[in-house]
C-alpha positions as protocol buffer text, in pm:
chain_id: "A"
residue {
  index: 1
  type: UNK
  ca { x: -7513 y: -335 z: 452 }
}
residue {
  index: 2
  type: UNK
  ca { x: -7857 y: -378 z: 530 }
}
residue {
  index: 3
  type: UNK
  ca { x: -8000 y: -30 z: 479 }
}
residue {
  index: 4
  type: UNK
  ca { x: -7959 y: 300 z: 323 }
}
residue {
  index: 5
  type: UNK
  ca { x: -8106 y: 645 z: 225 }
}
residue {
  index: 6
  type: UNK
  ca { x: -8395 y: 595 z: -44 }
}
residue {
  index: 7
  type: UNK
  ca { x: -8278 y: 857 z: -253 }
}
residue {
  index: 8
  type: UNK
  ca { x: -7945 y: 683 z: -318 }
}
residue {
  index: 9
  type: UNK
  ca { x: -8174 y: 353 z: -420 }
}
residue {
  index: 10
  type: UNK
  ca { x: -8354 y: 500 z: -662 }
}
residue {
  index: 11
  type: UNK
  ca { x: -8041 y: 648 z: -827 }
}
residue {
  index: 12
  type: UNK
  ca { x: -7862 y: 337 z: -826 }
}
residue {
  index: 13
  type: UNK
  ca { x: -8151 y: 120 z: -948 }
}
residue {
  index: 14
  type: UNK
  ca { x: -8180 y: 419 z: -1269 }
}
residue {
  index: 15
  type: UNK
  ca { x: -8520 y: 512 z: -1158 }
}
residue {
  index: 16
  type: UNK
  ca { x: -8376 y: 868 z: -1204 }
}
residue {
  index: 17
  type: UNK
  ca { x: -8098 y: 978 z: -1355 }
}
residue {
  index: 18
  type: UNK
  ca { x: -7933 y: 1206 z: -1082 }
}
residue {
  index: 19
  type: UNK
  ca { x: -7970 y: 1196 z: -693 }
}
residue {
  index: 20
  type: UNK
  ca { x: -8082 y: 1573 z: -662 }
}
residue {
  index: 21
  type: UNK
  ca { x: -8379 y: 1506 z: -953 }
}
residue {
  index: 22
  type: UNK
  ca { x: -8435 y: 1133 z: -690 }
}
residue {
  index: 23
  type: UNK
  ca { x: -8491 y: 1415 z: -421 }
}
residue {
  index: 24
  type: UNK
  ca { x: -8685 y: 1676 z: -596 }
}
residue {
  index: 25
  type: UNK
  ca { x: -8962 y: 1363 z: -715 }
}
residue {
  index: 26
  type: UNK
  ca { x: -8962 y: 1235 z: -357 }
}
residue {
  index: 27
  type: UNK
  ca { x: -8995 y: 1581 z: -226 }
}
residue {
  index: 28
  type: UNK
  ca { x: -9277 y: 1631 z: -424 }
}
residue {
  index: 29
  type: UNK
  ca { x: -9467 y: 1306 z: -339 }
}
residue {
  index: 30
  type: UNK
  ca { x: -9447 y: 1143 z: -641 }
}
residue {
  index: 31
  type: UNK
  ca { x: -9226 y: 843 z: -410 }
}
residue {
  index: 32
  type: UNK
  ca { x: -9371 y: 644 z: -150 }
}
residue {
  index: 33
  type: UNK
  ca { x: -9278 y: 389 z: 107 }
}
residue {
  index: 34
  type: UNK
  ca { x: -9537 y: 148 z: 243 }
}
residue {
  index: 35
  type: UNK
  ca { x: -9751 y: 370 z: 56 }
}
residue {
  index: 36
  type: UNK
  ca { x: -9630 y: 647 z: 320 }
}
residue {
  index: 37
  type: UNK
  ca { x: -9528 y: 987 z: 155 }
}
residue {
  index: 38
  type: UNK
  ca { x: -9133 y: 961 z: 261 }
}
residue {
  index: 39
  type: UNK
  ca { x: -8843 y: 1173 z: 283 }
}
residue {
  index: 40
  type: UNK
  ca { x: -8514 y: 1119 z: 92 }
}
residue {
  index: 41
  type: UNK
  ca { x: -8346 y: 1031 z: 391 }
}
residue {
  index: 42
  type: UNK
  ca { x: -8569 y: 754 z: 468 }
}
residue {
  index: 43
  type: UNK
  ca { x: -8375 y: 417 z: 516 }
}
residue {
  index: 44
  type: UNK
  ca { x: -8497 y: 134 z: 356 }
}
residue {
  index: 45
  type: UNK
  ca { x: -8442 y: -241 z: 362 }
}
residue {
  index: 46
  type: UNK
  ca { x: -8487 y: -589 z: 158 }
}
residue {
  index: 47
  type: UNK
  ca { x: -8842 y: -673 z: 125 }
}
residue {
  index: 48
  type: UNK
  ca { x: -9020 y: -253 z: 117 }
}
residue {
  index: 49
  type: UNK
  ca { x: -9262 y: -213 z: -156 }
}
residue {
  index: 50
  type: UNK
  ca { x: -9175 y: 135 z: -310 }
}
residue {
  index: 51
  type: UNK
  ca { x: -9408 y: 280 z: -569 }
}
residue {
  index: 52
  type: UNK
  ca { x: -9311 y: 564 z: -784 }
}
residue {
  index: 53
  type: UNK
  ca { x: -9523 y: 751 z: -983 }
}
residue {
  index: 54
  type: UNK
  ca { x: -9453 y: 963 z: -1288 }
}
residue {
  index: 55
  type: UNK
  ca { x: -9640 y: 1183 z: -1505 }
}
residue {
  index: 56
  type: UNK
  ca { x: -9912 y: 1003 z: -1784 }
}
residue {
  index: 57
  type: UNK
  ca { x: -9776 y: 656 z: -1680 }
}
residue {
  index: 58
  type: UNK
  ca { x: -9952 y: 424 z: -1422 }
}
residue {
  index: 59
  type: UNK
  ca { x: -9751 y: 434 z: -1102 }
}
residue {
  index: 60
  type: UNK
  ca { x: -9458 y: 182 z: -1095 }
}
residue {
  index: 61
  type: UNK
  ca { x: -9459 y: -85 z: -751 }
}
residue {
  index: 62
  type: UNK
  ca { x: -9174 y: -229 z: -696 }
}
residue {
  index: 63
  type: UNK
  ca { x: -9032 y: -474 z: -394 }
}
residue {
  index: 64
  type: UNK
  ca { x: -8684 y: -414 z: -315 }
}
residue {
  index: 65
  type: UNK
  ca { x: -8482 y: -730 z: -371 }
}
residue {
  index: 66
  type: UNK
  ca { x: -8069 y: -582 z: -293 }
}
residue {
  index: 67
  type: UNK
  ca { x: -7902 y: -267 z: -235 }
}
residue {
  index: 68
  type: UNK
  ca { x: -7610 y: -129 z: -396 }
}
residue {
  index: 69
  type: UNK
  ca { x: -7434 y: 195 z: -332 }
}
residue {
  index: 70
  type: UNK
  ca { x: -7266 y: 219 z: -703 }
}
residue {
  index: 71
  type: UNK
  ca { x: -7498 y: 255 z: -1021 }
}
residue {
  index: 72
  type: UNK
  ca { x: -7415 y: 20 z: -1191 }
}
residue {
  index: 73
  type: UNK
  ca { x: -7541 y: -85 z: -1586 }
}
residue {
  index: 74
  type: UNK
  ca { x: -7933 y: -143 z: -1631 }
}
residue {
  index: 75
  type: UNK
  ca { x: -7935 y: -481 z: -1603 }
}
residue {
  index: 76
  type: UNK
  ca { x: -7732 y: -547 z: -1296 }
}
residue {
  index: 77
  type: UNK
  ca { x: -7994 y: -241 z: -1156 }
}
residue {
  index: 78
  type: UNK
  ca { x: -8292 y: -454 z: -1264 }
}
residue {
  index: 79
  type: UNK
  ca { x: -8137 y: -670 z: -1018 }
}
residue {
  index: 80
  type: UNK
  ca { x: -8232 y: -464 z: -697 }
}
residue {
  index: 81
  type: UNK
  ca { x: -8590 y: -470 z: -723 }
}
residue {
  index: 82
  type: UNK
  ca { x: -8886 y: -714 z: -840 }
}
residue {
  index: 83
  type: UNK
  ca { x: -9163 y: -527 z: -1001 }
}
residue {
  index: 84
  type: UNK
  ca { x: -9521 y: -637 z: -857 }
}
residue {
  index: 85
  type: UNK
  ca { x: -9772 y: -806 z: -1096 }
}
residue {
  index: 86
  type: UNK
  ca { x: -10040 y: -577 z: -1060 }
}
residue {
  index: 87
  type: UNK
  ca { x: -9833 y: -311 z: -1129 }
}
residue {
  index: 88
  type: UNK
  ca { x: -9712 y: -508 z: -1442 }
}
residue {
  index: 89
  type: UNK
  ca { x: -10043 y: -526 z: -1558 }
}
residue {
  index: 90
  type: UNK
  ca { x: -10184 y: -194 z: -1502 }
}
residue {
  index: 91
  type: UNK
  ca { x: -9853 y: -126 z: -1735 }
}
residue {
  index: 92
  type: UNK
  ca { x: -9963 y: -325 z: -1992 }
}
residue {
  index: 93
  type: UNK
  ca { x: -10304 y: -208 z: -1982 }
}
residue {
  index: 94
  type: UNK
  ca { x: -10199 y: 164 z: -2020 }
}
residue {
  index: 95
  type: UNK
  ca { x: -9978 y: 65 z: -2307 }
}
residue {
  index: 96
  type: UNK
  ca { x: -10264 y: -85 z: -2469 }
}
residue {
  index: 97
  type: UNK
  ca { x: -10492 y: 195 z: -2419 }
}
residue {
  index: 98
  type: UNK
  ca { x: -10207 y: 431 z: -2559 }
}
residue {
  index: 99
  type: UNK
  ca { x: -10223 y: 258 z: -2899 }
}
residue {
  index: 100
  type: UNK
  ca { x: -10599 y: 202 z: -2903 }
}
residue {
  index: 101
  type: UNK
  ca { x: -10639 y: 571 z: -2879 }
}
residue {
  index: 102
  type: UNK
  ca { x: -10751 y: 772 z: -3178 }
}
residue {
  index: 103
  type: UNK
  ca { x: -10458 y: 980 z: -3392 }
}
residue {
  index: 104
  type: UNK
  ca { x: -10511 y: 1349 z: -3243 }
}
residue {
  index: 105
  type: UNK
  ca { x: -10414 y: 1511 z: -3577 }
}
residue {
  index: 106
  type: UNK
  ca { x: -10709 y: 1323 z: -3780 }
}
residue {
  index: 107
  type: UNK
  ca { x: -10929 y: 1607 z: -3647 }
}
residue {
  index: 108
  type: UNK
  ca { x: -10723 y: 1832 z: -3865 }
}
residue {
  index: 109
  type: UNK
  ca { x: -10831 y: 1815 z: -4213 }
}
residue {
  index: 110
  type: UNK
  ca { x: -10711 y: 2145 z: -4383 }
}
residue {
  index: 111
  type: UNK
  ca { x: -10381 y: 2205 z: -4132 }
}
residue {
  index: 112
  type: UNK
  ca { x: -10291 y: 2574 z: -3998 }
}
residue {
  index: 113
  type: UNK
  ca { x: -10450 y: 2871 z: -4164 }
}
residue {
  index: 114
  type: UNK
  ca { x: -10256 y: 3027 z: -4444 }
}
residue {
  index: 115
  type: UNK
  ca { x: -10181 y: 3383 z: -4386 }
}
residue {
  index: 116
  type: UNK
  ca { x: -10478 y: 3494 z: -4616 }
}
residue {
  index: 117
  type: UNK
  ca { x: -10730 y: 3287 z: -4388 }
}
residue {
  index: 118
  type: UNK
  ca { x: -10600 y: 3480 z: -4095 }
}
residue {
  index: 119
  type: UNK
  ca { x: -10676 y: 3815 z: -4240 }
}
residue {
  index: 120
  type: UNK
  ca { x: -11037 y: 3654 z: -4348 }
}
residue {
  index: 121
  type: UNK
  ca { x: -11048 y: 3561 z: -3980 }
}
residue {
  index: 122
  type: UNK
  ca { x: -10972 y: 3903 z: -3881 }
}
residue {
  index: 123
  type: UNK
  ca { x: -11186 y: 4038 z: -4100 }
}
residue {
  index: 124
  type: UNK
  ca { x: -11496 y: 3849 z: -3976 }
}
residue {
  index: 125
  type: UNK
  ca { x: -11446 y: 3942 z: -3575 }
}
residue {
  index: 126
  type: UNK
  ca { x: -11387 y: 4341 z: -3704 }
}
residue {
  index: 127
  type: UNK
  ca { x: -11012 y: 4364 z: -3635 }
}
């Protein structure tokens, strides 16, 4: 075997759970080829630099290093594909951003309003 469908490759190397959510994310872009927009269909062989990108995560580049029709546990999947180092380090750089960044809740000092507030509130704007 020296190619096969793209969508099956992701499944199998647990980049998605499920083959139908594989072609829903390559559907809507989110997968590329060569960096070429691709179609579920698309065959692909040893040595293709996929990059997948998901949602508040730096994209993920990967090489293809096997293929394997069964998906198998994670680490015999982490065995068909070789992650690239700059997409290693933009990982690691978003990672460290994520726990540099301030809490979000330390702008809230008093918490919700209580249900009397609300009524004060509605008071104020003539409700």
């Amino acid at each position: 075997m020296d190619r096969m469908r793209l969508d099956k490759w992701l499944w199998a190397a647990r980049f998605f759970k499920t083959r139908s959510l594989a072609v829903h994310e390559i559907g809507a872009g989110r997968v590329l080829v060569g960096g070429q927009p691709a179609k579920p269909a698309r065959e692909i062989a040893v040595g293709d630099l996929i990059e997948v990108r998901r949602a508040g995560s730096p994209p993920v580049q990967v090489a293809v290093r096997a293929l394997s029709l069964v998906r198998g546990p994670a680490p015999q999947a982490a065995l068909l594909y070789e992650e690239t180092p700059d997409s290693v380090a933009a990982r690691e750089r978003a990672a460290e951003m994520r726990r540099l960044a301030p809490e979000p809740a330390r702008d809230f000092e008093e918490g919700r309003p209580t249900k009397r507030d609300r009524r004060q509130m509605d008071r104020w704007r003539g409700r």
